[in-house]
N, C-alpha and C positions, 0 to 999 in steps of 0.2 A: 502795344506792350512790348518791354525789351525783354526776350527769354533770357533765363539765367540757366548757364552751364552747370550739369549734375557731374560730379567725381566717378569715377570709372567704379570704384568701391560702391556706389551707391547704386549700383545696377544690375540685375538680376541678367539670367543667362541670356544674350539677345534671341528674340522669339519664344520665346517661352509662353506657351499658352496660359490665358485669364483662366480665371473658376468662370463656372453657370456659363457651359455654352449651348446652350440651351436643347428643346429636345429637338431627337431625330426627327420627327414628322416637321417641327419648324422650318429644322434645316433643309431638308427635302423642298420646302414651300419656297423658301428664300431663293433657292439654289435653280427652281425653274424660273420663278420670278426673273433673277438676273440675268440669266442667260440667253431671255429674251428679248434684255434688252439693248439698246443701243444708244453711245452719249449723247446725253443733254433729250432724249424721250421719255426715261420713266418716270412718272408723276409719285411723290413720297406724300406720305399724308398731311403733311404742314408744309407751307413754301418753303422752298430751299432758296438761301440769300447769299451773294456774294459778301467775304469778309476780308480784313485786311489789317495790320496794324499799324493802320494809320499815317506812313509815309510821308512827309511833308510834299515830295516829290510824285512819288508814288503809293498812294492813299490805299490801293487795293490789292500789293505784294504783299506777298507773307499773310501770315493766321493765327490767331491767338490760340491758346489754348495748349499746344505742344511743344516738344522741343525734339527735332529729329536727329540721332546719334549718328544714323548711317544710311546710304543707298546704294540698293543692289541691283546697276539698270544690266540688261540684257536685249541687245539688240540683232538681230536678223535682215542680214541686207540682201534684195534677191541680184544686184548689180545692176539694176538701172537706178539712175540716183531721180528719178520723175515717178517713181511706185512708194508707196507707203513701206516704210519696214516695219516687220513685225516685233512687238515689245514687252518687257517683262520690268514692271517696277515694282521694287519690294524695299518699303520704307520701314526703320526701328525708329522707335521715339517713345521719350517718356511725357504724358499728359502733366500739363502745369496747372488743370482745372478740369471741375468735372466736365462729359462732353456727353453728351447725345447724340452731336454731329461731327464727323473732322471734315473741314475744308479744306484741299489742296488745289492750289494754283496746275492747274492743265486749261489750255486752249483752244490746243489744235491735235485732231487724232480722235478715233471712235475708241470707244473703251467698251471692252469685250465683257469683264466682270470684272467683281473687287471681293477681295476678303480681307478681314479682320479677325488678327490671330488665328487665322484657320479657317472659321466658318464667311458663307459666304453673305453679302450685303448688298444693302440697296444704294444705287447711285443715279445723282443726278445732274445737269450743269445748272451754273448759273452763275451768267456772266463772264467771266474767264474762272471760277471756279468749278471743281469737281468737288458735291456735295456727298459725301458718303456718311451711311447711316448706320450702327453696327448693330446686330443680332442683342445685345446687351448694351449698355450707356459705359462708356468709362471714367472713371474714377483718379479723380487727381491726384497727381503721385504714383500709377499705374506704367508696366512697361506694355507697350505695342507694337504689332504687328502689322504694317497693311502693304499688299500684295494686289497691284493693279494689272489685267493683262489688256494691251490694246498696242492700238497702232502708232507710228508716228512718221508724219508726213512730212516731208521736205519742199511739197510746192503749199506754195501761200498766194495769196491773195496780195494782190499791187497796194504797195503802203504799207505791209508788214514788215519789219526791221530785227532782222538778227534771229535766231534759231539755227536752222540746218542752211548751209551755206554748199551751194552745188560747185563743183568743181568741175573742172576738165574731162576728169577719169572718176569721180565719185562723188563723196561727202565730207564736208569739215562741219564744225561746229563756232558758232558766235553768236555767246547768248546776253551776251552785254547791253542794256543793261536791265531790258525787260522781257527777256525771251526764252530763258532756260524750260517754261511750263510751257513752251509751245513745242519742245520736242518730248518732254517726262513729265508727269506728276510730278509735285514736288510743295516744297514749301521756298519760296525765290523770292529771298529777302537776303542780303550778306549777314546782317543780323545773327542767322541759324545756320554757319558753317556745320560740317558734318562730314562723317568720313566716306568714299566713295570704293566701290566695287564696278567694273566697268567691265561686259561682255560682247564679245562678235564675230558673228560668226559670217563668213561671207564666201563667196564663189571663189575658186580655184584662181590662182591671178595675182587676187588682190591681197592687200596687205593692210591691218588693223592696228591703228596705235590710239592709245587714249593717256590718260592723266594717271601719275606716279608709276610703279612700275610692272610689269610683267611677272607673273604669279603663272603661268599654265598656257599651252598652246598645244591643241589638242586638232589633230590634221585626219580626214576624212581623206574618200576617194574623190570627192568633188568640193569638197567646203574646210576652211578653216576656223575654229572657236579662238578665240585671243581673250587671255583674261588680265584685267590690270587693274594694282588697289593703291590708293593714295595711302602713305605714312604718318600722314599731318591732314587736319582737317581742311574742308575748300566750302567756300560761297557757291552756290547754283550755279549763279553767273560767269562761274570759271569752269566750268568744264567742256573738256574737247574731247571729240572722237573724232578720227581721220582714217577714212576707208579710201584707201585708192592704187592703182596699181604704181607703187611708191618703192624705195631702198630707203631703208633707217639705217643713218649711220652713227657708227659707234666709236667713241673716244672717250680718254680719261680726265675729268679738268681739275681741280686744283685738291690735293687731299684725299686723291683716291673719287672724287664726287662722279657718278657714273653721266657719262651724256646720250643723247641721240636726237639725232636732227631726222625728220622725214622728208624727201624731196619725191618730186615728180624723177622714176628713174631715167627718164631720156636726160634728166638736166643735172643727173651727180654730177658730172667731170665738171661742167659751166661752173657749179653752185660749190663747191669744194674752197674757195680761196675764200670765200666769205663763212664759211661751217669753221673752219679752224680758226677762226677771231675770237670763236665764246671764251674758251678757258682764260684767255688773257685779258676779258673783258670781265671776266667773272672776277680773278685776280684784283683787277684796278676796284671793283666796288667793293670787294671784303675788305679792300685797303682800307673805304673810307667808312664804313659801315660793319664790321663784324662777317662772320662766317654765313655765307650762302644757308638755306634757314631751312630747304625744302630738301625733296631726296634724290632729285633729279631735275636737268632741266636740256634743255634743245631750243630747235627751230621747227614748225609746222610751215616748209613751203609751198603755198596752194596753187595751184594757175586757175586763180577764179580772181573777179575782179569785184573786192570788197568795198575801195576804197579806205580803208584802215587798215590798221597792226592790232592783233588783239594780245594780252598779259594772261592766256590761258592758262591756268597752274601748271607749272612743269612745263609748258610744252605752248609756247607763244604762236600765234600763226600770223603770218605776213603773206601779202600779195610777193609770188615768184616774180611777176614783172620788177618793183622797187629794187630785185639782183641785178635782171637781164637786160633792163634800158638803159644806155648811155647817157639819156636825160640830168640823170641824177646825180652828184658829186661824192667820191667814196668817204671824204666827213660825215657829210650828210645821214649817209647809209648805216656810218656805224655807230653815229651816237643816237639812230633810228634803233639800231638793235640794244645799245644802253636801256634806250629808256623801257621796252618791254622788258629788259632783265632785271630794271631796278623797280619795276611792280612785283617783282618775286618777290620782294621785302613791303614794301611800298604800294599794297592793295592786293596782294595774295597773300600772306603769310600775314600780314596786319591788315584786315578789312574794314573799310569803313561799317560803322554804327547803322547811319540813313545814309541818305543816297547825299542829302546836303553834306554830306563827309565827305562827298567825294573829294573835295581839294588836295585833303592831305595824301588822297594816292594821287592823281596826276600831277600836283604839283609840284613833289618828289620826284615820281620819276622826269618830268623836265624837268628838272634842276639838277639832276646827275645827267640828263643829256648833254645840256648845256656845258657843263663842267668838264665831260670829256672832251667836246667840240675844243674847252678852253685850252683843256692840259692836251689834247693830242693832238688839234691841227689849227692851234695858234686864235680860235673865235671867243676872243674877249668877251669874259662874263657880264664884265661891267656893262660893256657896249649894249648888249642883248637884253639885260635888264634897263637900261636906259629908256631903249627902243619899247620895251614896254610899258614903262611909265609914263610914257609918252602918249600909248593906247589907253591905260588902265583906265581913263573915266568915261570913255566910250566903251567900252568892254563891260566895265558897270552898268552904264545904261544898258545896254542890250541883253546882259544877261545874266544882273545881277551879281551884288559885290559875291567874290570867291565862295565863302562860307553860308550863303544863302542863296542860290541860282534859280533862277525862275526857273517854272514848268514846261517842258518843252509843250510845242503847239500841238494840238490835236492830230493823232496819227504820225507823229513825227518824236517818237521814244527816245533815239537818241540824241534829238537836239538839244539836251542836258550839255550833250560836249560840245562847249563853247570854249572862247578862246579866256575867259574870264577863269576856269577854273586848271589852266594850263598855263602858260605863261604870266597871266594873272595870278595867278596861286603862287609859282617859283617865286613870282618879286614878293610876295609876301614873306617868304624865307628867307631873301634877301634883305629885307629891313628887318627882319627879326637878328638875321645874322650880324647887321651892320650896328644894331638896338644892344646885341648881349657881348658880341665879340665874337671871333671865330673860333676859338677853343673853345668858351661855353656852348656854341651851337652845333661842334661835331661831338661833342660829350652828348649831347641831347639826342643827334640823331641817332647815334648808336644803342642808347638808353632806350628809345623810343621802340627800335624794332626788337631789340632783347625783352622789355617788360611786355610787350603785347604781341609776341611770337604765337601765332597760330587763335588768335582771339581777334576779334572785330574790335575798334576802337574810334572815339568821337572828338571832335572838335575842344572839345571841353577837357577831356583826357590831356590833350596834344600840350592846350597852354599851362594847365594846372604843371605839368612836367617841366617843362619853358621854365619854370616859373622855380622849381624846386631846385633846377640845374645853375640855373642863372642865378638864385638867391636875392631874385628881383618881385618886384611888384608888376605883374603886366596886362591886368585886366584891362584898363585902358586903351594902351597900346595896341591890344593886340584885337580888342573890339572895334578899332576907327581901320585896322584891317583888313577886319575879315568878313564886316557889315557894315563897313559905311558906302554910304552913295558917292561918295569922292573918296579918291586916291588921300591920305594923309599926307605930308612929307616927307622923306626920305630920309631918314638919318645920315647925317654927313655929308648928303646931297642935297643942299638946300637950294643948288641953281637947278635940278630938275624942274619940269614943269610939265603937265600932262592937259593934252587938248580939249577944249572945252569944245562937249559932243554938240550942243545947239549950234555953235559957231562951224562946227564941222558938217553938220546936216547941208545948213544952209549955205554953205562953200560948196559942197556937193552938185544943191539945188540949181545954183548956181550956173556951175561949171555945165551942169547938163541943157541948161537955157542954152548954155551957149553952143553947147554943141550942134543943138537942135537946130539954131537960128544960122550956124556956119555949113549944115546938113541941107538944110531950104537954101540955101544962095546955090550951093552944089544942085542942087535937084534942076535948081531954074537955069542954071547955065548948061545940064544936062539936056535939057530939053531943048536948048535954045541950040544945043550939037557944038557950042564951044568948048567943051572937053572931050569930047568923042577922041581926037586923036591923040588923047593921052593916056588913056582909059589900056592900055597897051604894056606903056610905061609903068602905071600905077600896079598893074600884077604882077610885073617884073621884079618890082621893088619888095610888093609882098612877099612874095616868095624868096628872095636874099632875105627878107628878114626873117622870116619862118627856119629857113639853114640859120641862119647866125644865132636863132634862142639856144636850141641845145647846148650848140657850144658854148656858151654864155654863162648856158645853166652849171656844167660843167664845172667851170673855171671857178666857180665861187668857192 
């Protein structure tokens, strides 16, 4: 089910207690009951079922029945990022149907007790749901109250992908794209954006930064509280906390827009020549898109090794190392910081519907990576989409055309990011671009983040738009896109041509015969001690090539 958004008029004071809370002797019963118990132990009197709405991708995110306005997380960090912190979730939401039960997506973390509207409730797991049961049943069209206290863990289990992310000196957060319920309660579907309240309080030291801005900092003799509240609603999946013994720096970027980046403090002075890039980067996409959408934005640099960049609301966080390696080419780097900045627009501020939306965020933001690569150090758009039309029906096969991507494999969440909905997805823009013309398709994209500023939005949204901009017919067109099992032809590019995956397998298969069979002639002459005195030479040679990649890598 896709919740529909209630108008602020339509909503009574947030928390505001229900009638019939029933009697005191009740609550007394209720109230020892819960506090005995511990998640996923109490038994309720009818089974408790995981729920979900249905996700193509993900069939068991998100929950029917509500629609949540706000969250009030409060966290307690004791400064080892390997102990559980202590937690405070407190969810508003108005019921879209009557309920007996609300389900919310938690995972990971013991849950202390739960209330609703006040009194307190029975809870229980199942499956990666938190089954809570309320003292009264609520009533469709009702506003709500629920208040969870428990823990939240940062060590997981081998194979688990994304939640609390351990740093060097603390904690970051990356909950993309199935993880946000393994650090909060929640409802963790992009679907139910909602506005966020973020607390922490942490040991003397350290330093707390989370999504939108700074509202209260309230300093003890041993401990700091940080409070910060988003402006604009966010998806589960986007929010950060960053605990660590860190400097937030602070500048102004285009229009007065307040910034702050957080770094590891030994690495300000190192990190400083890349923190002063944003405003000018912010600049180049309001160019081509309208005014920056959000109320703030930065850099989160972690020294943890994630492997990725994440689009966190306001506050993106990248691996420290992609600054400090000479591996990496300064293009490279900066159209690496475009592209989390053009998900400020392009998957923050417009969230995909399902998770099969994802295209239209990463395939925006590569496509304004690209673009700045084009316009600021010479890396031909064309060329880059070429090079992927050249992949697109391998990319298909493997992981499904752009707008419909297979399910990643069992225990492997994020294998959703594939290369099909990244540079797959850009060339999709790219023939749509080449389909309407270039002036109809930056009238669209602008169009596109103005009309669905701060709302989720779907595939279907994206072309009907296309479609009213262009003054064209594009169903067609833009179906052999975005679901076909082969690449379509390229408008204007009709000598393109994209490798046919069977013939590429077995070119592969191939190739590896041989290698095997040129591996066995080596072995045998190995043994026979007729390369023994080469064997010398040959690490010599590796290691010249080993120096010559970086610099290689560099130069591009």
């Amino acid at each position: 089910m896709l919740l529909t958004p209630r108008t602020e008029a339509q909503r009574p004071v947030p928390g505001a207690p229900r009638t019939s809370p029933g009697s005191p002797r009740r609550r007394k019963a209720l109230a020892l009951f819960a506090a005995t118990a511990s998640f996923g132990l109490l038994a309720a009197s009818a089974p408790a079922t995981p729920l979900g709405i249905g996700d193509r991708l993900f069939p068991n995110l998100g929950n029917p029945g509500y629609d949540v306005a706000s969250y009030d997380l409060s966290f307690r960090y004791s400064g080892s990022n390997d102990k559980p912190l202590q937690a405070v979730t407190t969810i508003d939401a108005w019921t879209t149907q009557d309920l007996d039960r609300v389900n919310l997506d938690f995972a990971h973390g013991k849950v202390e007790s739960v209330e609703v509207d006040g009194e307190p409730a029975t809870f229980r797991s199942a499956g990666e749901d938190l089954v809570v049961t309320p003292e009264e049943p609520l009533s469709d069209g009702s506003w709500t109250q629920i208040t969870v206290r428990h823990t939240s863990d940062p060590v997981y289990a081998k194979g688990r992908d994304g939640g609390w992310v351990r740093t060097s000196d603390g904690l970051a957060m990356a909950n993309q794209a199935d993880a946000a319920h393994v650090v909060f309660p929640c409802n963790d579907h992009p679907s139910d954006k909602a506005m966020f309240t973020i607390r922490v309080t942490a040991p003397k030291g350290y330093t707390a930064v989370a999504n939108g801005l700074p509202t209260d900092v309230d300093r003890a003799a041993d401990a700091t509280t940080w409070t910060y509240r988003t402006r604009h609603p966010m998806a589960t999946e986007l929010a950060q906390v960053s605990i660590g013994r860190s400097t937030v720096v602070r500048r102004t970027g285009p229009h007065g827009l307040p910034l702050r980046d957080v770094v590891p403090t030994k690495d300000r002075k190192q990190l400083e020549p890349w923190l002063k890039k944003t405003p000018g980067q912010i600049s180049w996409m309001e160019s081509k898109i309208g005014r920056y959408p959000l109320e703030t934005y930065g850099l989160l640099m972690a020294d943890a090794a994630t492997g990725f960049e994440l689009e966190t609301q306001t506050l993106s966080l990248f691996e420290r190392d992609l600054f400090t390696e000479a591996a990496y080419p300064k293009w490279y780097i900066e159209s690496i910081m475009v592209h989390e900045l053009a998900h400020q627009w392009f998957g923050d501020s417009v969230s995909p519907r399902t998770w099969s939306d994802l295209w239209l965020s990463e395939g925006h933001a590569t496509w304004y990576e690209a673009l700045y690569a084009a316009e600021k150090a010479g890396r031909p758009m064309e060329a880059r989409m070429k090079a992927a039309y050249a992949a697109s029906d391998r990319w298909r096969t493997a992981g499904g055309p752009p707008a419909a991507p297979k399910a990643a494999a069992a225990g492997k969440k994020n294998g959703i990011f594939r290369p099909n909905v990244y540079d797959g997805a850009a060339l999709v823009l790219y023939a749509l671009r080449q389909e309407i013309g270039a002036p109809a398709f930056e009238r669209l994209e602008r169009a596109w983040v103005k009309r669905h500023q701060d709302r989720s939005a779907t595939t279907a949204d994206f072309v009907a738009l296309a479609e009213d901009i262009s003054g064209r017919q594009l169903d067609g067109f833009m179906q052999a896109w975005l679901y076909g099992k082969k690449t379509p032809p390229m408008p204007g590019q009709p000598e393109w041509k994209s490798a046919d995956p069977e013939k590429a397998a077995k070119k592969a298969a191939s190739g590896n015969t041989a290698k095997k069979a040129a591996s066995g002639k080596v072995a045998k002459k190995v043994a026979s001690g007729k390369v023994a005195k080469k064997s010398g030479a040959g690490k010599a040679a590796g290691k010249a090539a080993g120096k010559a990649g970086p610099k290689k890598a560099a130069d591009k």
